[in-house]
N, C-alpha and C positions, 0 to 999 in steps of 0.2 A: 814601678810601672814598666809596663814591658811594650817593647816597639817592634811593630809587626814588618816581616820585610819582604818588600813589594810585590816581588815573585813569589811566595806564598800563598799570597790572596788572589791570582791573578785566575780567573776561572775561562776553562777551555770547552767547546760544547764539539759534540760529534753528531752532525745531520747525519739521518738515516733516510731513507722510503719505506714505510713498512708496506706488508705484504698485504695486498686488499680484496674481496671478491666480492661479488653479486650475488645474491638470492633473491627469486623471485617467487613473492606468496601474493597473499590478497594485498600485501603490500611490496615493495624493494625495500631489501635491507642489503647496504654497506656493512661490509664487516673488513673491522682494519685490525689485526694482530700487533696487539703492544704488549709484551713480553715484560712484568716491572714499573708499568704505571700504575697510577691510583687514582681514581677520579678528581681529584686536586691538580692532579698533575693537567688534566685536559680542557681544551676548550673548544666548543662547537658553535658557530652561530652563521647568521645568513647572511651573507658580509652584501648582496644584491637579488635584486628579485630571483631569478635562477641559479645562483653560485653559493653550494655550502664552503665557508671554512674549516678545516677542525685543526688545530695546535696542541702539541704537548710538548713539556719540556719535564725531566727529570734529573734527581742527582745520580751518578753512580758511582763516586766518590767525591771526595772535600774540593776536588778541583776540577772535574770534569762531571758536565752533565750532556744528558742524550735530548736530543730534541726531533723534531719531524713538522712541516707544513705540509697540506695536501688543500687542494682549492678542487670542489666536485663541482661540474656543470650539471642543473636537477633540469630534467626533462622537462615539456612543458605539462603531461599527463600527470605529475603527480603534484601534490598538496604542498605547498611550500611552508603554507601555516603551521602545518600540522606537524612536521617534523622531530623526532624523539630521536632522543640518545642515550642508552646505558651502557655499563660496560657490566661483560661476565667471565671472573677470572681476568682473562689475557686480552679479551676480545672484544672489541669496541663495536658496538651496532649504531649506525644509522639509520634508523627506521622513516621510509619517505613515505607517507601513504596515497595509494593512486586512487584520477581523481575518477568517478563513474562518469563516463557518459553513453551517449546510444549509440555512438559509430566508432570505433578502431583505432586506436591512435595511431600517428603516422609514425614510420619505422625513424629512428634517429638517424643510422647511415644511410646517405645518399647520395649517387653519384658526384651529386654538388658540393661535399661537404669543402669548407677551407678549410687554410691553414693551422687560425687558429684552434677549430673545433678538433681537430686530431692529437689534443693533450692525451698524456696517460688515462686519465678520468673519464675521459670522454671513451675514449678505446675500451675500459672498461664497460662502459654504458654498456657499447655495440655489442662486446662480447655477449652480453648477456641477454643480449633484441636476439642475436642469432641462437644462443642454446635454448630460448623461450621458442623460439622459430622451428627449432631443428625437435623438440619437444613436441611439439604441435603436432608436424610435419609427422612423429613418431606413432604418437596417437591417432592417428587419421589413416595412415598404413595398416594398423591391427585393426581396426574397423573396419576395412576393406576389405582384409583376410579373412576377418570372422565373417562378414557376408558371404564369400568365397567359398567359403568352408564350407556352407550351410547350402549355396546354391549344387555345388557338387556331389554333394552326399543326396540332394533331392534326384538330381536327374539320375544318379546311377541307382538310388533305386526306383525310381520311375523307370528304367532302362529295365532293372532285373523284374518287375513286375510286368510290364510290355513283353517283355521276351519269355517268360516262364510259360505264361499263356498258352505262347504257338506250340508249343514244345508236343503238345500231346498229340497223338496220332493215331 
């Protein structure tokens, strides 16, 4: 019988942040880049009405494994119930689905925000109220332009019609 020794067995973990971003479709989806997980390895749940968890932890050899916490504040706009998560390849999705209503939801950042709403997570959020904003904002300038367009091209030829007219003498 063989006796194992201490320091052998002794297991070391390496916390990381993985790299996360926002997408925004008919729903939000988190996407969290795990490089080497497997779906065993992870865990997602709603640890409180607004705040997803997700945990993984993996081996990456016999005595060290990688791990990662991330705690996401969910907006009040989306579906808490509803929340999906799969992973594809390397890439863990959060899918939160938002909820319908008839008016607008209110922007997450605001002048009021505290301290503790200014987590990474949360920062995330904002980022992505501003590039949906800045998106909007983008869409709404080419519509402006195409009317623009269309008004200018009227009046110069209403101009060259107007003036052809007098021409003759």
């Amino acid at each position: 019988m063989e006796i194992k020794n201490e320091e052998t067995c002794k297991v070391y973990y390496d916390d990381f942040e993985p790299f996360c971003r926002w997408k925004n479709d008919e729903q939000r989806i988190l996407e969290i880049h795990l490089r080497g997980f497997k779906k065993q390895h992870l865990r997602v749940q709603v640890v409180e009405p607004d705040v997803v968890k997700i945990t993984g932890e993996r081996p990456t050899d016999c005595t060290l494994r990688s791990r990662f916490r991330k705690e996401i504040k969910i907006p009040k706009n989306l579906k808490t119930d509803e929340i999906r998560a799969k992973l594809c390849g390397d890439i863990l999705q959060i899918i939160l689905p938002k909820q319908t209503t008839a008016f607008p939801a209110k922007p997450c950042c605001t002048e009021s925000t505290t301290r503790s709403e200014c987590m990474p997570s949360n920062y995330l959020i904002c980022i992505e109220s501003s590039s949906a904003t800045l998106k909007m904002n983008t869409k709404f300038a080419l519509q402006v332009a195409g009317v623009l367009a269309v008004v200018v091209a009227f009046g110069a030829y209403a101009y060259k019609c107007c003036h052809s007219g007098h021409v003759e003498g």
